[in-house]
N, C-alpha and C positions, 0 to 999 in steps of 0.2 A: 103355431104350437104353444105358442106363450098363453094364448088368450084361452085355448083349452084347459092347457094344465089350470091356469089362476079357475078357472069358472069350475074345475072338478076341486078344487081347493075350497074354492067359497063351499061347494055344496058338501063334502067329509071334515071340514077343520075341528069344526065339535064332534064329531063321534068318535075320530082315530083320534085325539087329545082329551078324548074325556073331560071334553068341556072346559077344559085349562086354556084354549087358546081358539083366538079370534082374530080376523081381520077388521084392522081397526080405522085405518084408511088405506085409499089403494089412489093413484091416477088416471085418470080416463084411457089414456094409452101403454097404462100397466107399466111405466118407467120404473113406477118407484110402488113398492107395497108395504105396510106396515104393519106386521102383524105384533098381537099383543099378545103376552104370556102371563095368566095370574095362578101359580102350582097348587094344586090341592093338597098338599104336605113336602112332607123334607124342609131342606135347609132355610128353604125361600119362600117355606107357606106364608101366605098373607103379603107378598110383593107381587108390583104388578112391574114389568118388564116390555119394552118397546123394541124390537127390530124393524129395518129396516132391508130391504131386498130390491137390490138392481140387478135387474137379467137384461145386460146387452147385447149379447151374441149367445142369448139360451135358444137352446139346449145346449149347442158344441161346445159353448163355455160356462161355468158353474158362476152363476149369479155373485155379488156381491153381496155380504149380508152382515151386517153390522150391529151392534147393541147400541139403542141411544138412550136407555135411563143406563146411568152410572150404578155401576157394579161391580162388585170384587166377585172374580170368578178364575180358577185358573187356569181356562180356556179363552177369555176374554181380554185383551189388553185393554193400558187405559185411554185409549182412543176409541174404544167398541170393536177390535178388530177380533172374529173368532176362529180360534183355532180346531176346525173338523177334520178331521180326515176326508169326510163328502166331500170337501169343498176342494183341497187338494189330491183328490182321487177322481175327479169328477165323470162321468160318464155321462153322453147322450143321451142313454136310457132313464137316466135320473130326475125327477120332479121336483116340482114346488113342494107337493107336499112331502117329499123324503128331507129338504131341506128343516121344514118347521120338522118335522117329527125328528133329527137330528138337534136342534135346538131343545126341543121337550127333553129327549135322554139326556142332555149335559148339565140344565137346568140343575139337576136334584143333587151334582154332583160334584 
């Protein structure tokens, strides 16, 4: 399921992001994924921003996913942990890409 979701991610990340976000490195066995975020306005236009995504028991369990450029955000603590609702709501139904696009909504906010 993981290797689906990531490979439908690689191929929608820029058109449902309108081109704000890309994956920037991934691991062969999709342990770890990096995707990058640079906003085309709001608060954070002109920064480029690094998460990180461990999916180890995805789908049943909602990936970890972490900010590793430093940022003040007031969903983010200062360890990169983020606070979504997705994340603590999590459902099996849920994907990689609701995660980034969860990420994109908070960015601006």
């Amino acid at each position: 399921m993981l290797a689906k979701d990531f490979h439908k991610l690689m191929k929608s990340i820029a058109s449902f992001s309108n081109n704000q976000a890309n994956v920037a490195h991934y691991e062969e066995n999709l342990d770890a994924i990096r995707v990058e975020i640079v906003p085309n306005d709001g608060l954070y236009y002109g920064g480029k921003f690094e998460f990180e995504i461990k999916a180890i028991d995805y789908p049943k369990d909602a990936p970890n996913v972490s900010c590793i450029t430093q940022i003040y955000h007031p969903n983010i603590d200062d360890q990169g942990e983020i606070c979504l609702n997705l994340f603590s709501e999590w459902a099996e139904t849920n994907t990689l890409e609701d995660c980034v696009q969860g990420l994109l909504c908070r960015e601006g906010h």
